[in-house]
C-alpha positions in Angstrom: -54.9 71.5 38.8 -54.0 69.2 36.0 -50.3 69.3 36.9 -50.8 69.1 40.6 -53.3 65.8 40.3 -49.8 64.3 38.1 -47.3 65.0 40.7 -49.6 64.2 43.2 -50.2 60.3 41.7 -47.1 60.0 39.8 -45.7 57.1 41.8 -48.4 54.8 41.0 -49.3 56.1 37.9 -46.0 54.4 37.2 -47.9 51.0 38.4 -50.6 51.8 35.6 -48.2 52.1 33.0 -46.2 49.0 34.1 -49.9 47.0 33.6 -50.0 48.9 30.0 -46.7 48.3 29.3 -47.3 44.6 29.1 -51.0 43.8 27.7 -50.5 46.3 25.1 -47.2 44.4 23.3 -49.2 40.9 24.6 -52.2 41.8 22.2 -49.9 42.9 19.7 -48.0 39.5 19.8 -50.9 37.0 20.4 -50.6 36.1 16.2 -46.9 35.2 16.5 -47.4 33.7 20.4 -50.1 31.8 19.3 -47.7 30.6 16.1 -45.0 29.8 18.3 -46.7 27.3 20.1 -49.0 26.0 17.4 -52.2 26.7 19.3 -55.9 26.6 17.7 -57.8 29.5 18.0 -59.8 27.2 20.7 -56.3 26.0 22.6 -55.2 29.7 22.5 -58.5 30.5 23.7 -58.4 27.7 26.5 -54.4 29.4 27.8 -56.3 32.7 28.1 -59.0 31.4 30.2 -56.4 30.0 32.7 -54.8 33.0 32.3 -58.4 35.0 33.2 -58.7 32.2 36.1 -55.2 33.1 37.4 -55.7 37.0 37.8 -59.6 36.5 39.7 -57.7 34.1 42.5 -54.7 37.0 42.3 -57.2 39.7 43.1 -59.0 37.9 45.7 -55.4 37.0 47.2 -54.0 40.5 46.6 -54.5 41.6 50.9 -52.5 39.1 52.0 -49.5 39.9 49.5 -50.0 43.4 50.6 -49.7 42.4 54.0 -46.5 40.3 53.3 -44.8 42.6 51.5 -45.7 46.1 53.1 -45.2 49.2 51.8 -42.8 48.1 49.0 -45.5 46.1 47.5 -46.3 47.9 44.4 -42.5 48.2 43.3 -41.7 44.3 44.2 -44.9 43.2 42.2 -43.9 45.9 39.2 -41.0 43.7 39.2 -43.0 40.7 38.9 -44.8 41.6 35.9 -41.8 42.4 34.5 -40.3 39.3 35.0 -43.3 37.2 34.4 -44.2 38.5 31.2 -41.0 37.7 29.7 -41.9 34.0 29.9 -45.0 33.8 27.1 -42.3 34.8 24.9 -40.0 31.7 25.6 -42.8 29.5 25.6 -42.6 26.9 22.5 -45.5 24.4 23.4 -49.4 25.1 25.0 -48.4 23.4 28.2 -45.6 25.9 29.3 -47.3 29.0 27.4 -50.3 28.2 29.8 -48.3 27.8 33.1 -46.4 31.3 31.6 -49.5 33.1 31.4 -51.0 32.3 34.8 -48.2 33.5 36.4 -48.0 36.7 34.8 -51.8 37.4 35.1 -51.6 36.5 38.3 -49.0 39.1 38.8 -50.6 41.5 36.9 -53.9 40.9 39.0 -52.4 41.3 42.3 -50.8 44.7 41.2 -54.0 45.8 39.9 -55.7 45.6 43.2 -52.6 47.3 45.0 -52.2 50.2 42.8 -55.8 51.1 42.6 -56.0 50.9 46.8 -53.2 53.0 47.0 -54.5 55.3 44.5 -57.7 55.6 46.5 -56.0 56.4 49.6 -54.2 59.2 47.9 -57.4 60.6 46.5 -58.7 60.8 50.3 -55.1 62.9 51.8 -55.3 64.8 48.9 -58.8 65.4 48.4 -58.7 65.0 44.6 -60.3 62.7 42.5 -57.4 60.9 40.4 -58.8 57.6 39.2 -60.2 58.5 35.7 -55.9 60.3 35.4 -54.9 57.3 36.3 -57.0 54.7 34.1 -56.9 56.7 30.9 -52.7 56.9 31.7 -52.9 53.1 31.9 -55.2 53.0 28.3 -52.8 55.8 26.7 -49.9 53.6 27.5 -51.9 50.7 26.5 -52.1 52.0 22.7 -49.0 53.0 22.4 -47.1 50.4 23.4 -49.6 48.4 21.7 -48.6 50.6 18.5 -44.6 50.5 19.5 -44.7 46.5 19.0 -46.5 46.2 16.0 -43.5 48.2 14.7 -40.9 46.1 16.4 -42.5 43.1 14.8 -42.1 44.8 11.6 -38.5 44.9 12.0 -38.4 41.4 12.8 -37.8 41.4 16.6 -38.3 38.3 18.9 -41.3 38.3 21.5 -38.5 38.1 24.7 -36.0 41.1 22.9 -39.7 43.0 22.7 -40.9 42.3 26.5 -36.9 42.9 27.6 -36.8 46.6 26.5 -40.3 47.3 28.0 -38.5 45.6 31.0 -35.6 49.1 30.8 -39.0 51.3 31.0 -40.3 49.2 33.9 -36.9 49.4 35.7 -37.7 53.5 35.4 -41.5 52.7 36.7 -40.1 50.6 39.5 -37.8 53.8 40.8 -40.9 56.1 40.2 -43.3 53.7 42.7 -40.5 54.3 45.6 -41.5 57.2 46.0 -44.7 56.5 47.4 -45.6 58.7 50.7 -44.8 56.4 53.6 -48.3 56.7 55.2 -50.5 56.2 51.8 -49.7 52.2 52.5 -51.1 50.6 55.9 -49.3 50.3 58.5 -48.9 47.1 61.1 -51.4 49.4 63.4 -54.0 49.8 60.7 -54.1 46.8 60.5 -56.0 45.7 63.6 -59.2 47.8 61.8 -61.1 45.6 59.3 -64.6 47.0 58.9 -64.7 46.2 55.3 -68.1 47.1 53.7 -70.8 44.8 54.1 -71.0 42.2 51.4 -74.5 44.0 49.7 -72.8 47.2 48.8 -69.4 45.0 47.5 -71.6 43.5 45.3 -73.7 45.8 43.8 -70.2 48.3 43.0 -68.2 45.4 41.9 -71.5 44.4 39.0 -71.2 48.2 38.0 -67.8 47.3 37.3 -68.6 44.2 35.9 -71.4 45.6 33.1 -68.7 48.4 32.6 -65.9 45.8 31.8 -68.6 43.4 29.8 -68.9 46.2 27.8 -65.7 47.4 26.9 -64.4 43.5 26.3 -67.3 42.6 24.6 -67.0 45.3 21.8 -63.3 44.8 21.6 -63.7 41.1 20.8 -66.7 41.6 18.4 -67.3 45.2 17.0 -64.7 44.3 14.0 -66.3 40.9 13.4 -69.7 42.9 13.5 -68.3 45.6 11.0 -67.0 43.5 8.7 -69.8 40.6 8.2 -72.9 42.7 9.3 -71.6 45.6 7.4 -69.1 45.0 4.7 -67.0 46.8 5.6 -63.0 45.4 4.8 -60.9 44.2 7.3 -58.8 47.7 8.1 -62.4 49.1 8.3 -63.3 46.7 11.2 -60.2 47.1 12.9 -61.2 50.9 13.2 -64.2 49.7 15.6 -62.3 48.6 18.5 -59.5 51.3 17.5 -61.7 54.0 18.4 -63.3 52.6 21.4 -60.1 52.3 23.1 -59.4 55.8 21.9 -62.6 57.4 23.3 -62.0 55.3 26.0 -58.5 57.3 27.0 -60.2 60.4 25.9 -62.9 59.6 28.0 -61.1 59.4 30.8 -59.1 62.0 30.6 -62.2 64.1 30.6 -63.9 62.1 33.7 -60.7 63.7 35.2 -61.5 67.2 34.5 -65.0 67.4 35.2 -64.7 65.4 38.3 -64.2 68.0 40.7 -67.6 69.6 39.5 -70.2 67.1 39.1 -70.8 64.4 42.0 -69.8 61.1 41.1 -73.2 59.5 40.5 -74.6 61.9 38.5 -71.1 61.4 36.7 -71.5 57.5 36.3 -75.2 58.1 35.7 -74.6 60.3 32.3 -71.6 58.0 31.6 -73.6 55.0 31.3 -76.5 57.1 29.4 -73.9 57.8 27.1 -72.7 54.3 26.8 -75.7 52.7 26.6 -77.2 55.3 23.7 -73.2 54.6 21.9 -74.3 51.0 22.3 -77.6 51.1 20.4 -76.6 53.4 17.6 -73.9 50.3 16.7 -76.0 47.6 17.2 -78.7 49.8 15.1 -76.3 51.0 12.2 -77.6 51.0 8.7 -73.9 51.6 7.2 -70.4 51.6 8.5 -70.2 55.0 9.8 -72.8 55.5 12.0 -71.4 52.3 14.0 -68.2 54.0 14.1 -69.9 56.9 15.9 -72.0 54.6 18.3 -68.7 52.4 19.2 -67.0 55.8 20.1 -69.7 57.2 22.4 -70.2 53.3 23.8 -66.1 54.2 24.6 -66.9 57.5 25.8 -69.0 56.6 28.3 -68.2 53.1 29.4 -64.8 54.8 29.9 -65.3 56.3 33.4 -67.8 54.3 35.1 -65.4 51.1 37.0 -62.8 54.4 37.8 -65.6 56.7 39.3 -66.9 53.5 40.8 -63.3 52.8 42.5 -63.6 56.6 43.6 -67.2 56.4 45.4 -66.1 52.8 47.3 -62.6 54.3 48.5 -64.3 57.2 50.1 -66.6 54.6 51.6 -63.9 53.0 53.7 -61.3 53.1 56.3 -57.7 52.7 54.8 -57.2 49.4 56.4 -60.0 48.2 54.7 -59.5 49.8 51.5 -57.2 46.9 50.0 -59.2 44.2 51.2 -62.6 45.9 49.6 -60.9 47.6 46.0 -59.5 43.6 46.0 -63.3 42.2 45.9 -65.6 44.8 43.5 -62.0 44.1 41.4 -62.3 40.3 41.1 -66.3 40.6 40.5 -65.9 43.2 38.0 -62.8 41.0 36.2 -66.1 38.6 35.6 -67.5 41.2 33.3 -63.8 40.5 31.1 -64.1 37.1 31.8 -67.7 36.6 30.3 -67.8 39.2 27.3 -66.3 37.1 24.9 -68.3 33.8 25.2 -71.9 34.9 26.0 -71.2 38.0 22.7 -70.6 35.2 20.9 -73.7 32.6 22.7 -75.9 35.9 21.9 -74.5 36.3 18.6 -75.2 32.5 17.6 -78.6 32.7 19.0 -79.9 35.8 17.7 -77.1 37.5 15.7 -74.5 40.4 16.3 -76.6 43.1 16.2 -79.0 42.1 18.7 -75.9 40.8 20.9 -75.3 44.8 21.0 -78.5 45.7 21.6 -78.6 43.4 25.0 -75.3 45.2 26.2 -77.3 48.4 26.1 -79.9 47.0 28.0 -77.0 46.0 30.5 -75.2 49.1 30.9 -79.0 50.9 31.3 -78.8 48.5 34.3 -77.0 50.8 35.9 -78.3 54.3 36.5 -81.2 52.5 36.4 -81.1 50.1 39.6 -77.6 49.1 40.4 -76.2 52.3 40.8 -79.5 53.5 43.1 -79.5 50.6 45.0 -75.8 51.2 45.9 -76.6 54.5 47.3 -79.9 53.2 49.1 -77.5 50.9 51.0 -74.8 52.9 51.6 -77.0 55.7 53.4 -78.7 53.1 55.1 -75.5 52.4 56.6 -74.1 55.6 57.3 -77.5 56.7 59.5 -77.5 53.4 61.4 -74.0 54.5 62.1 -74.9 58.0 62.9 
C-alpha cells in the first residue's frame, strides 16, 4: 500500500519537497547569511521575526491566492519559492535581507496552506491517509538538503550558486505538481459552498498544532544549548540533540503512515503526544548526556505525527470548498507555536532554568490528550447530531 499512497500524492509531495528544499540549505547558510550582512545575533533574530510575521499573514491570505490562481496554484507558487529564496543570498545589508526574507516566507506560507488542502482532498477521493507520507517526505528532504549544503559550503560555494541548483530540482518539482487530478482543486462552482467549521473547533485543532510545533521548535532552538551547559557535553555532542529529533521526527512519520490505516486517528494523536510528552520529561530530567539523547528522540517520535494526523481529522471534517479556507486558519494558529518557542524557552529558561523550561513543554503537549484533543471531538459530535 506503501507504493500506491506514493503514486497516489506524488504531485504534491513534490510541493513538500520544494518547502524542504529551501529551509533546509536556509538553516545551513544562516552563519554565512548572517556574516554577509553583518547582523547581531539580535538583528538576525529581528529579520526572522519579520520573516515569521510574513508567512502568518501568508497563511491567513493563502484562499484568496488559491482563488486567483486556480488550479495551477501549487506549481506557480513552487515557482515563487524558487525565485524568492534566491534573494537572502544577494542580500548584503539587514534592510534588504529583511524585505528578502518576507517575501520568501511569505511564499513559502501560502504554499504551505495549498499543498496541505490539496493533500487533504486527495486523502478523501482516495480514502487513504497520506499526511504523515507527506510531512516526513518534506523532513527527509529537509535533512538532506540541509546535509547537501553544508557540503557545498565546504567547497566554497556562494549562497545564490547553492539556492540556484536547488532551483534545477524545483524546476523537476514544478513539472511533478502538474500533474495534479483536475477535480482535487475547487472549482468556480465549489466555490459558492463556504461552511467552513465554526470558529471553536478551528481553534482548538489549530492549538494542537500549535503545542505540536512549540514543541518541536522549542527543542530545536534549545536542546543543544541544554546539552552542552546543563550537561557538558561538547559542542558536536549538543548538536546530536536536535539531530536526532528531526531524525525521529522523519522516522516518526513515516511510521504514523503505516499504522494509520489501523488505529483511529485520536487514539493515534493520543499515544503520540503520550510519547512526546514522556520523551520530553526524560530530557528535561537527564542525569547524563545519554539519557537526554533518548528522551529528545522519543519527544521527536511522537511530537512527529500529531499537526499531520490533526490536518487528517479537520480535512475529513469539511466540504472541499471549505477545505483551503479552514487547513489556511488551524495553519496560521499552529505557525504561533514556531513563532513562540524560541522566546518564551528562553523567558522560561532565564526564570527558572533549561531543565524546568522542558519540563513545562511536557506539561503542554499532556495538554493535549488530555483536554484539547477531547474537547475537539465533544464539539465536533455536537455538530454533526445538530446536523443530523
Amino acid at each position: 500500500m506503501m507504493r500506491q499512497d506514493l503514486a497516489t500524492s506524488r504531485p504534491v509531495m513534490a510541493a513538500f519537497a520544494v518547502i524542504g528544499l529551501y529551509w533546509g540549505p536556509f538553516a545551513a547558510m544562516v552563519p554565512v547569511l548572517k556574516a554577509q550582512i553583518g547582523a547581531s545575533d539580535g538583528v538576525f533574530g529581528l529579520c526572522m521575526l519579520v520573516a515569521s510575521v510574513g508567512a502568518l499573514v501568508a497563511m491567513w491570505l493563502a484562499p484568496l491566492a488559491e482563488r486567483l490562481l486556480g488550479r495551477r496554484a501549487m506549481p506557480i507558487l513552487g515557482a515563487c519559492v524558487g525565485i524568492s529564496f534566491l534573494l537572502p543570498g544577494l542580500a548584503h545589508s539587514v534592510p534588504v535581507f529583511a524585505i528578502c526574507m518576507l517575501l520568501a516566507s511569505m511564499s513559502a506560507g501560502c504554499l504551505d496552506v495549498v499543498m496541505n488542502a490539496r493533500l487533504s482532498t486527495l486523502e478523501r477521493r482516495s480514502g487513504r491517509s497520506l499526511m504523515n507520507l507527506n510531512h516526513g517526505a518534506y523532513s527527509l528532504v529537509y535533512a538532506a538538503a540541509a546535509m547537501t549544503t553544508g557540503i557545498a559550503r565546504e567547497l566554497g560555494m556562494h549562497p545564490v550558486a547553492i539556492f540556484a541548483c536547488f532551483g534545477i530540482v524545483t524546476l523537476w518539482m514544478i513539472s511533478e505538481m502538474i500533474r495534479l487530478p483536475v477535480d482535487v482543486a475547487p472549482t468556480d462552482e465549489d466555490s459558492a459552498d463556504k461552511a467552513p467549521l465554526p470558529a471553536g473547533p478551528i481553534w482548538l485543532a489549530g492549538s494542537i498544532i500549535l503545542v505540536a510545533f512549540f514543541g518541536e521548535n522549542g527543542t530545536e532552538g534549545w536542546s543543544a544549548l541544554y546539552l552542552e551547559r546543563s550537561l557538558g557535553t561538547g559542542a558536536a555532542g549538543g548538536a546530536l540533540g536536535p539531530a536526532l529529533l528531526g531524525l525521529t521526527m522523519g522516522l516518526g512519520r513515516i511510521a504514523g503512515q503505516l499504522v494509520s490505516a489501523r488505529i483511529d486517528e485520536y487514539r493515534l494523536i493520543r499515544w503520540a503526544a503520550l510519547i512526546a510528552a514522556s520523551g520530553a520529561l526524560i530530557a528535561a530530567s537527564a542525569p547524563v548526556p545519554v539519557v537526554a539523547y533518548i528522551g529528545f528522540a522519543a519527544l521527536g517520535l511522537g511530537i512527529s505525527v500529531i499537526g499531520p494526523t490533526v490536518y487528517v481529522i479537520v480535512g475529513r471534517d469539511v466540504t472541499d470548498a471549505a477545505r483551503t479556507h479552514v487547513i489556511a486558519r488551524i495553519s496560521a494558529i499552529g505557525y504561533l507555536g514556531f513563532f513562540i518557542a524560541p522566546p518564551l524557552m528562553g523567558f522560561l529558561s532565564e526564570w527558572s532554568g533549561l531543565s524546568a523550561a522542558f519540563g513545562i513543554v511536557a506539561l503542554l503537549i499532556l495538554a493535549v490528550p488530555v483536554a484539547l484533543l477531547p474537547a475537539y471531538r465533544r464539539l465536533r459530535d455536537g455538530l454533526s447530531s445538530r446536523s443530523n
